[in-house]
N, C-alpha and C positions, 0 to 999 in steps of 0.2 A: 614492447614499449612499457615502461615503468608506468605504475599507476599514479594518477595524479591525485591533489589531496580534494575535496570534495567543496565551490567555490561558496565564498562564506558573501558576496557583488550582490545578496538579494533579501527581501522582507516578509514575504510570504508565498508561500507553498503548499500545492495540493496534494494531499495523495491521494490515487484512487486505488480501490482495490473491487473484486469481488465479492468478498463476504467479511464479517468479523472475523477476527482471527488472523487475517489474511497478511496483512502488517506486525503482527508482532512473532514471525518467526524470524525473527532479526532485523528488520525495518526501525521497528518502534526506540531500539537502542540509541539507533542517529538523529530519530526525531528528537529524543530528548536533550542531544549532544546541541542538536536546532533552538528548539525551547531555553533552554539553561544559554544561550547566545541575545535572546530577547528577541528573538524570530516566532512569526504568527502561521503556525502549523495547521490548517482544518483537515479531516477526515472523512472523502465520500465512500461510502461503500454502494456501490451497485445493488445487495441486495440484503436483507436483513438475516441470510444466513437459514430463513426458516423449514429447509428441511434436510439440517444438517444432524439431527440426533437420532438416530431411529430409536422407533418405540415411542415418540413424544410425537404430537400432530402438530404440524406445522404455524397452526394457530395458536399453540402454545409457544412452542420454540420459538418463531418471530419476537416478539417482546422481550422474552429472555434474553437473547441473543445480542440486541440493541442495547438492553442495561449492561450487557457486561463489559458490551465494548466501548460505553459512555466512560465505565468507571476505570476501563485498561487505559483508554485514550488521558484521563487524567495524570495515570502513572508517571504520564512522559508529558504532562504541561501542555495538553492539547484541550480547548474547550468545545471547541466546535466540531461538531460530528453530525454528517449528512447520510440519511436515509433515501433513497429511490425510488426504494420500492418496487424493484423489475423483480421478477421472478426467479427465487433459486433453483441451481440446476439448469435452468432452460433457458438462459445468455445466448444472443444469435449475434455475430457480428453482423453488421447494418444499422441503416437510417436511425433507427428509435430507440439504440443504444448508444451511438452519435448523439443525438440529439440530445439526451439525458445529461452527458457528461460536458458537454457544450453548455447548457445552460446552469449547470453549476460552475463551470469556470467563470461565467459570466456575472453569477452570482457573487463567488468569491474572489476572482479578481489576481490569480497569484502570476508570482514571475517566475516560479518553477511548479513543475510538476513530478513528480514520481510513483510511476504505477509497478506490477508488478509483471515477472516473467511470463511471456504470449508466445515462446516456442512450443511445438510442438509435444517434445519431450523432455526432460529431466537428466540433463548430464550421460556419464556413462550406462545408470542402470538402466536406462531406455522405456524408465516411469513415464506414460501419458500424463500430461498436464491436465490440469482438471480442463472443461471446454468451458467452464465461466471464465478461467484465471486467462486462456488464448484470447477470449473474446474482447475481454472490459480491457487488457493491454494493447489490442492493434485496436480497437474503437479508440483510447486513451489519445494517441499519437494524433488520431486524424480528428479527432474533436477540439483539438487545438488549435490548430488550423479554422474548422469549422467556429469557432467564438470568435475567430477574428473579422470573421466577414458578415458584414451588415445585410445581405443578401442569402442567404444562408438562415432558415428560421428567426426572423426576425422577432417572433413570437416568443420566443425563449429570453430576450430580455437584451438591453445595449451591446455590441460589441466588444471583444475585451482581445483586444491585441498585443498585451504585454505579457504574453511566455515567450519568456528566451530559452526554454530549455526544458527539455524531459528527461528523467532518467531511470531507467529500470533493473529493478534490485532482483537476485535471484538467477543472473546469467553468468554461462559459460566463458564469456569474454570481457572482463570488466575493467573500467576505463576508468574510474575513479574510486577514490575509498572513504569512507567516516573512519576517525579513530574512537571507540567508543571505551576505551580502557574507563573513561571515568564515570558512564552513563550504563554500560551492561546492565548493572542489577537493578536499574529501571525497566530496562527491559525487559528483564527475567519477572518482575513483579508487572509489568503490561502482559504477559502469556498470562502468569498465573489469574489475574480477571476472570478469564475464562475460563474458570471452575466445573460449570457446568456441562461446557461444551467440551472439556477435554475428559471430565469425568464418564461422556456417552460414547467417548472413544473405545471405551473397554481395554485400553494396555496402560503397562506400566508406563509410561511417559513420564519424563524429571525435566520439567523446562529449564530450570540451571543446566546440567549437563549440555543436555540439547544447544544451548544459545552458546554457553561458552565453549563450548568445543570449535564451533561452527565458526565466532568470534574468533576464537583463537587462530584457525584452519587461515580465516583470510587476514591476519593480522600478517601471517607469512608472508602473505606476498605484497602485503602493505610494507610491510618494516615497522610494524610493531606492536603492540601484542596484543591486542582486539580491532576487528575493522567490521564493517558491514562496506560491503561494494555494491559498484553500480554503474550501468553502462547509459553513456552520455549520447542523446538524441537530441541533433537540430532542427526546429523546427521552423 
């Protein structure tokens, strides 16, 4: 089935991820294609990232981590960026991961959502997914659900019954596509943000390279010649 183009029927949109960072390996591209449309993008992240540097203590890293993705999320015309505060690394799918992501939907209110890849493993090279990225994508799906029911942690704040639609970026099977020919190199300057944290990576990494290749790769099977995809969940 030919991919289809990616529906422009809505106003605002979540995305959740697990950590910073997490969004701008090709996500943040479409955000901004969203933005530059006069659409209202916010940003939860499950966890503030803090102990992704080694050598740095997590009490450090946390803050860092959150300014960089304040100032990546600008790259691409996003103001709004939600912190958790659940702990990194240690994501459990269940209730209080649920919960979390339910009352920010509730909070922000959007008619789409877009979280990131929750299979097990990574395409052909049979990479384990990280177990935050598994977790905060199938909690993502069922959290939606969960904000629409008034019965359901009432605690967490009014009901919010208007997602029509999830979709998740980073999969083997993808149902829909952005065309980001004209928004990439916002994206590429949303990676670069992350200075810090790509600098603790210890490799040579070229976010250009990296984005437009990868761009380019699903532009193929878009038809044309930068895409970011993503697979369409009804919810």
């Amino acid at each position: 089935m030919a991919l289809q183009p990616f529906p422009d029927d809505w106003q605002r949109a979540a995305c959740v991820v697990a950590h910073p960072d997490d969004l701008e390996y090709g996500t943040a591209s479409a955000v901004a294609h969203w933005t530059d449309q006069g659409k209202d993008v916010a940003y939860v992240m499950v966890t503030s990232g803090e102990a992704g540097i080694e050598g740095l203590e997590p009490a450090q890293v946390g803050p860092l981590r959150e300014e960089e993705e304040r100032a990546s999320a600008a790259e691409v015309g996003v103001n709004t960026v939600r912190f958790l505060g659940l702990p990194d690394g240690l994501l459990q799918p269940g209730l209080a991961l649920r919960k979390a992501i339910a009352g920010a939907f509730r909070e922000l209110r959007p008619d789409v959502v877009v979280t990131q890849n929750f299979m097990l493993t990574w395409g052909e090279s049979g990479s384990v997914n990280h177990s935050d990225h598994r977790a905060v994508g199938e909690a993502t799906l069922d959290a939606c659900r969960d904000a629409a029911n008034s019965w359901i942690w009432p605690e967490a704040g009014p009901r919010w019954a208007g997602i029509g639609a999830v979709y998740v970026a980073g999969v083997e099977d993808p149902t829909h596509f952005v065309d980001v020919g004209a928004t990439l190199h916002r994206g590429v300057a949303s990676l670069r943000a992350h200075r810090r944290y790509l600098d603790g990576l210890g490799t040579d990494f070229d976010p250009d390279r990296f984005l437009r290749e990868m761009a380019q790769f699903a532009g193929i099977a878009a038809g044309c010649e930068s895409a970011v995809l993503f697979r369409h969940y009804r919810v």
